[in-house]
C-alpha positions as CSV (number, residue, x, y, z in Angstrom):
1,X,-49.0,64.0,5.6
2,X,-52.4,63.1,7.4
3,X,-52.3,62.0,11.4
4,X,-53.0,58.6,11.6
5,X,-54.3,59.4,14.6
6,X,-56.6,62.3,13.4
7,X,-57.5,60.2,10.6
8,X,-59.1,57.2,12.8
9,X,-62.6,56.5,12.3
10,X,-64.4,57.4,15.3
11,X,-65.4,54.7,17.5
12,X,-69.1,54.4,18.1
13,X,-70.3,54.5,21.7
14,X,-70.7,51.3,23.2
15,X,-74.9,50.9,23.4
16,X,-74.5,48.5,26.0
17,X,-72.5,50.4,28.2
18,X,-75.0,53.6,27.6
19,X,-78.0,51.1,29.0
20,X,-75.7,49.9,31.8
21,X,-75.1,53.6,32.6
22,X,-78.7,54.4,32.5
23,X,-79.8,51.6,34.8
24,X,-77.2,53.0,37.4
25,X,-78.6,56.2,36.9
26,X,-82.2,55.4,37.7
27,X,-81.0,52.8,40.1
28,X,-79.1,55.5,42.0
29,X,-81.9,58.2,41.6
30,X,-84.1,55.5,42.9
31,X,-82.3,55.1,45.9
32,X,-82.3,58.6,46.6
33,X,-85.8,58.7,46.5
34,X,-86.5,55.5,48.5
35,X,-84.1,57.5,51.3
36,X,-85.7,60.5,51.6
37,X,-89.0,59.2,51.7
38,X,-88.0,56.8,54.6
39,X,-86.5,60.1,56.3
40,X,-89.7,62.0,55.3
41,X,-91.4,58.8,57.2
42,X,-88.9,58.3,60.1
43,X,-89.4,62.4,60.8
44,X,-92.9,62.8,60.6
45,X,-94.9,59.3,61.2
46,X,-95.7,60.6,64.7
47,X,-97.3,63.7,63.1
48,X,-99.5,62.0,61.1
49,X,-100.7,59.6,63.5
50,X,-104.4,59.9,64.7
51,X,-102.9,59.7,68.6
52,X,-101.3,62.9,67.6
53,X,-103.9,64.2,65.8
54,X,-106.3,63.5,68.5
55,X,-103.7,65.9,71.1
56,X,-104.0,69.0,68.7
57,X,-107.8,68.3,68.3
58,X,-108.6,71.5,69.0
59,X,-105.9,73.9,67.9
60,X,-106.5,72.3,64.6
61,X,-110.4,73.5,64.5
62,X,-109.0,76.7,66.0
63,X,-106.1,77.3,63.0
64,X,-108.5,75.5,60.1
65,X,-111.4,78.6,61.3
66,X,-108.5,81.3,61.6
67,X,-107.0,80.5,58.3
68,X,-109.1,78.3,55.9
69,X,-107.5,79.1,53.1
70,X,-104.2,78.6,54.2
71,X,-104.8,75.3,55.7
72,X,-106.8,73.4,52.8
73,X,-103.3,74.4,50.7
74,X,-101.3,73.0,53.5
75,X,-103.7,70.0,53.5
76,X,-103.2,69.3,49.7
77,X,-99.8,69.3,49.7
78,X,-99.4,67.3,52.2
79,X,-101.6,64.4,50.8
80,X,-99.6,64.9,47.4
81,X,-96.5,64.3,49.2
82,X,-97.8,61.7,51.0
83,X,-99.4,59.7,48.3
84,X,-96.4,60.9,46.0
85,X,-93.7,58.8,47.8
86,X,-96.1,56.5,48.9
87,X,-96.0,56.4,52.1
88,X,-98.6,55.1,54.8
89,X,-100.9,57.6,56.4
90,X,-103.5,58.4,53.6
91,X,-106.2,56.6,54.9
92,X,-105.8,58.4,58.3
93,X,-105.4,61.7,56.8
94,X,-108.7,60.9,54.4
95,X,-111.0,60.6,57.6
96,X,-109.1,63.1,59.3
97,X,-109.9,65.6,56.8
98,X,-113.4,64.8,56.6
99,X,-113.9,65.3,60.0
100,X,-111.9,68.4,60.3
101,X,-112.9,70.5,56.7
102,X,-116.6,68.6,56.6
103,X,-117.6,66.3,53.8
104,X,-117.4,68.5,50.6
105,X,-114.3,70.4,50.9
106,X,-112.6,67.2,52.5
107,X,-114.1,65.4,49.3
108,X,-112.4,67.8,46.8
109,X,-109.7,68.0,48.5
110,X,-108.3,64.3,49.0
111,X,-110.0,63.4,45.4
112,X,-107.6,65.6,43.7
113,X,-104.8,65.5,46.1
114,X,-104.9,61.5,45.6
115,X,-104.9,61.6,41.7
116,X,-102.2,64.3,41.8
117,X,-99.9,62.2,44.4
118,X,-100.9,58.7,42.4
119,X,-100.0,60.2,38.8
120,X,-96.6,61.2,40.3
121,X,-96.0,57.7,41.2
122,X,-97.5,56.8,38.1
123,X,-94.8,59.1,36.5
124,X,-91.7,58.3,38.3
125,X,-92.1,54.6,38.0
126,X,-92.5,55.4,34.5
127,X,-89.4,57.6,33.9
128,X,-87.1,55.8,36.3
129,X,-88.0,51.9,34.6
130,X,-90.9,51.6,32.7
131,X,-88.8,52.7,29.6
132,X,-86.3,50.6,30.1
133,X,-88.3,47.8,30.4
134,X,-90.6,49.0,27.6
135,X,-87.2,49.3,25.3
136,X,-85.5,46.2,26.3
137,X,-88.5,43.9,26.5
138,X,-90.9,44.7,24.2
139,X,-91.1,41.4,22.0
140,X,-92.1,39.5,25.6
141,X,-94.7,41.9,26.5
142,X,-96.1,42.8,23.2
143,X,-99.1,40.9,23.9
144,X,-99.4,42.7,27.7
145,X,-99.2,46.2,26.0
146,X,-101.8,45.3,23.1
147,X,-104.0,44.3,26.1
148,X,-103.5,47.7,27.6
149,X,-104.3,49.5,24.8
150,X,-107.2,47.7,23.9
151,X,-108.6,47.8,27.6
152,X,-106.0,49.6,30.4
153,X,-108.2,51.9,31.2
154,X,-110.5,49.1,32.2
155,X,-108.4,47.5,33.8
156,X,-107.3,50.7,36.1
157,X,-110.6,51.1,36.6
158,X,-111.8,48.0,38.3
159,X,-108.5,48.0,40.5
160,X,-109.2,51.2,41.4
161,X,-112.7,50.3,42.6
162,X,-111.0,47.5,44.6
163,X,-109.8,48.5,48.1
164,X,-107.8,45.5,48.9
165,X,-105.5,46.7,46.3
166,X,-102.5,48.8,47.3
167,X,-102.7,52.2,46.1
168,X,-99.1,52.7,45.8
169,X,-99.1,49.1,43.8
170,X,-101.1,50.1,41.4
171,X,-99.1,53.0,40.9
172,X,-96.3,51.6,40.3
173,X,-97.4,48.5,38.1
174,X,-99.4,51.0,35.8
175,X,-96.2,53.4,35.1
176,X,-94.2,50.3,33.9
177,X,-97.4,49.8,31.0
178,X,-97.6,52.2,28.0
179,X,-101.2,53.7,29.5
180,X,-101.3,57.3,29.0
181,X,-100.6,59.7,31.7
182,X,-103.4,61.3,30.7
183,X,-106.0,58.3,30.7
184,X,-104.3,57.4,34.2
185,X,-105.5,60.6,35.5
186,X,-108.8,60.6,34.8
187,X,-109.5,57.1,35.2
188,X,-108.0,57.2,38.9
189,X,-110.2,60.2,39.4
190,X,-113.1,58.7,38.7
191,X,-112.0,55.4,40.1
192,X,-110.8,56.1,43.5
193,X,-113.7,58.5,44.1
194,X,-116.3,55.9,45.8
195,X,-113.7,55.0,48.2
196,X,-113.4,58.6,49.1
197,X,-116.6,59.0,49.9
198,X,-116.4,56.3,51.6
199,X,-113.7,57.4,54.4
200,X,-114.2,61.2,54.2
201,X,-118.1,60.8,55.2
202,X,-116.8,58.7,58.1
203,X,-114.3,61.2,59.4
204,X,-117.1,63.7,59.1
205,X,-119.9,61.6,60.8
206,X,-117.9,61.9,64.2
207,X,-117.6,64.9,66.3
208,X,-114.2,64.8,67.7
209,X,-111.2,62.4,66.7
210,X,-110.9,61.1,70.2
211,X,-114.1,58.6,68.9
212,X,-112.2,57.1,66.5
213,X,-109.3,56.6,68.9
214,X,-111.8,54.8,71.5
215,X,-113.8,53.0,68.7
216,X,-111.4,52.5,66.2
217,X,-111.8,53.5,62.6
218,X,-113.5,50.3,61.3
219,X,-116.2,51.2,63.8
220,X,-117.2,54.1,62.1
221,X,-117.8,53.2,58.8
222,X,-120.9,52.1,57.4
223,X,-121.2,48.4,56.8
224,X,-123.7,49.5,54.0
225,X,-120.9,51.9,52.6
226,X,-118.0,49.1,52.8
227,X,-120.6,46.9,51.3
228,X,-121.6,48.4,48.1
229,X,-117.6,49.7,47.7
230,X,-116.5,45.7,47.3
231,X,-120.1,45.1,45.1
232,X,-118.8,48.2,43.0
233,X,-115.1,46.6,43.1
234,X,-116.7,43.5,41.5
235,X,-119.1,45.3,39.2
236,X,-116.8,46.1,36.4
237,X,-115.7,42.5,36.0
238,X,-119.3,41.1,36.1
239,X,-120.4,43.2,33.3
240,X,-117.5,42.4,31.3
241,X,-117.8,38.7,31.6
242,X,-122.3,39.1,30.7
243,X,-121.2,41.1,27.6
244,X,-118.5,38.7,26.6
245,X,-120.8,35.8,27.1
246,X,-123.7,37.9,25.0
247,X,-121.0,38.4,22.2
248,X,-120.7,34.4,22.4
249,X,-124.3,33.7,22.4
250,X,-124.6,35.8,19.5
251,X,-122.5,34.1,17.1
C-alpha cells in the first residue's frame, strides 16, 4: 500500500511569503549598508575635511611627488567609496584634487571616479528595490517607465547638468526606473562633466588650500563658471520645449 503521506501533492510555496522574505532581505541588507556607511562617516569625516586637509598641506604635495602613481589609485578609490555610499565630502575632495594633482589629471580622475561611485548607487538601489517595485507595481507606473524609455536618458541628462540636484538623489531615483545601467553610465559621464570642470579648475586656480579655508570655497569659483553651469542646467529643457512647439506649429 502507498503512504498517504508520500502520496500528498506537494504544496506550492507560498509567493507571498517569498516577497515578504525578499523585502526583509533587502531591508536587512539595506541596513547593513546604511550602518557601515554612517561608521565609514563617523570614522573618517575629520579626514576628509578641508581643515584637515589644509594641516597635511604639505606632506600631501610631498607623498603625491614621491609616489604619483600610487596616490591617484588611492585618490580614485577613495572618491568611488565616497560617492558609492553616498556620503558628503565629494565636493571638497573635487577641488581638493584639482589643486593637489592639477587640472587634467584631477579632471580624469573625479570624472570617472564619480560615474563609477554614481552607477554603484545607481546599481544597489536597483538590486535592493527597484525590482521589487518594478514587479509589484508595474500597472501604476507603466506610463512612468514608457516615459523613460522614450526619453530617460534625457531626462538624466538635464538633472545631471543641474547642480542643485543631489547627486546621491539622483542615484537613487534613477536605479528604481528600468534605464539601463549602461545608458546611466555614459549619460552621467557626459552629464556631470561641466560641473567638474567647474570645481577641479577652482581647486587648481589656488596655490595652497589654506586660501580656500580664509576665503571660503564659494569665493573661488568663477561667477562666469557658475553662470553658464545653471544656463547649461536649463539648456536642455529650453530646446526641448522650442522643438516641441516647432512640431506644433507644424501641424
Amino acid at each position: 500500500m502507498s503512504d498517504p503521506e508520500n502520496s500528498a501533492p506537494c504544496q506550492s510555496p507560498d509567493p507571498q511569503l517569498a516577497v515578504l522574505r525578499g523585502l526583509w532581505l533587502r531591508a536587512a541588507v539595506f541596513v547593513l549598508l546604511a550602518i557601515v556607511a554612517a561608521a565609514i562617516f563617523i570614522r573618517y569625516r575629520h579626514e576628509f575635511s578641508l581643515d584637515a586637509l589644509v594641516d597635511r598641506e604639505t606632506s600631501l604635495r610631498s607623498t603625491c611627488d614621491a609616489h604619483p602613481v600610487a596616490a591617484l589609485a588611492i585618490a580614485f578609490a577613495a572618491y568611488v567609496a565616497v560617492t558609492g555610499l553616498s556620503l558628503p565630502g565629494a565636493v571638497v575632495m573635487t577641488v581638493a584634487y584639482g589643486w593637489l594633482f592639477g587640472f587634467w589629471k584631477a579632471l580624469v580622475v573625479v570624472s570617472f571616479a564619480s560615474t563609477t561611485g554614481a552607477t554603484i548607487a545607481f546599481l544597489l538601489s536597483r538590486h535592493l528595490f527597484g525590482h521589487l517595485i518594478q514587479a509589484h507595481y508595474a500597472d501604476r507606473i507603466a506610463a512612468f517607465n514608457a516615459a523613460i524609455d522614450r526619453e530617460g536618458a534625457f531626462y538624466l541628462f538635464t538633472l545631471r547638468l543641474i547642480p542643485q540636484v543631489p547627486f546621491w538623489l539622483i542615484n537613487v531615483v534613477m536605479g528604481l526606473t528600468k534605464l539601463p545601467a549602461r545608458t546611466f553610465w555614459w549619460v552621467s559621464q557626459v552629464g556631470m562633466l561641466p560641473g567638474t570642470i567647474v570645481f577641479v579648475l577652482a581647486g587648481s586656480s589656488v596655490k595652497r588650500l589654506s586660501e580656500i579655508q580664509e576665503r571660503g570655497l564659494s569665493s573661488i569659483l568663477d561667477w562666469r563658471l557658475a553662470t553658464a553651469l545653471v544656463l547649461l542646467g536649463v539648456l536642455p529643457l529650453a530646446i526641448k520645449r522650442v522643438l516641441a512647439y516647432a512640431r506644433l506649429r507644424s501641424q
